[in-house]
N, C-alpha and C positions, 0 to 999 in steps of 0.2 A: 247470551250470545255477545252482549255489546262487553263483556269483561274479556272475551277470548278475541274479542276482536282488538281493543287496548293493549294485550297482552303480547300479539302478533306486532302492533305499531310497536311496543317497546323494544321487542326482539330485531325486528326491523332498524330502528335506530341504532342499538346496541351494535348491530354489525358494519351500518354506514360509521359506525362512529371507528370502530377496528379496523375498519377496511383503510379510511381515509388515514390512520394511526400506521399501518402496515405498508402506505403508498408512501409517506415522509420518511417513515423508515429503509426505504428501499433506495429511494433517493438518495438518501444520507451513506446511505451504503456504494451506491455508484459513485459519487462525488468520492469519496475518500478513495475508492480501487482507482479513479480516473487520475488522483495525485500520485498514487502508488506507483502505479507504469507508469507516469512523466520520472517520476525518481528513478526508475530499475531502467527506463531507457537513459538518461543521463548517465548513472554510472554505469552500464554496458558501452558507453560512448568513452568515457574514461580511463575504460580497463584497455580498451583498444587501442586506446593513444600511448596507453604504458608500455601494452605489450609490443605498439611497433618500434617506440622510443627504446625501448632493451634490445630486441632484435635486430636494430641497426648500430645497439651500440655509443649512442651520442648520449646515453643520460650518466654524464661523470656522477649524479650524486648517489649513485648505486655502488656500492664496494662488491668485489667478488666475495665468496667465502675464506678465501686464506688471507683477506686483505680486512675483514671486519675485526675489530679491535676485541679482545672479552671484556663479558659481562662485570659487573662493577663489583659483582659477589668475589671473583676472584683474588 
C-alpha cells in the first residue's frame, strides 16, 4: 500500500507541477493579446485620422490617380 500511496504523491506533484506550468503559460498568453489590442487600437485610431484627413481633403501628400507619376519599370 505505502508504494501506491508514493505513487499517487508523485502523480499528485506531477500535475501541481503542469498545472502551475499551464497558469504561467496562460499568463504569458494574456499579456501578449493585452499588447496586441493596445496595437490594433492605436492603428484603428490612425486609420481614422487618415480617413477623416482624405475626406476633408487637406492631406496635399496624397496624389489623385491621374496625378501619381509611373512606376520606375516604365
Amino acid at each position: 500500500m505505502t508504494e501506491k500511496v508514493e505513487e499517487l504523491q508523485q502523480q499528485l506533484i506531477d500535475l501541481e507541477s503542469k498545472l502551475a506550468f499551464q497558469e504561467d503559460v496562460v499568463q504569458s498568453l494574456n499579456d501578449e493579446l493585452h499588447e496586441h489590442q493596445k496595437s490594433i487600437e492605436k492603428l484603428q485610431r490612425q486609420v481614422m485620422m487618415l480617413a477623416e484627413k482624405i475626406s476633408q481633403g487637406n492631406d496635399s501628400g496624397i496624389l489623385r490617380v491621374h496625378e501619381e507619376p509611373p512606376p520606375p519599370h516604365y
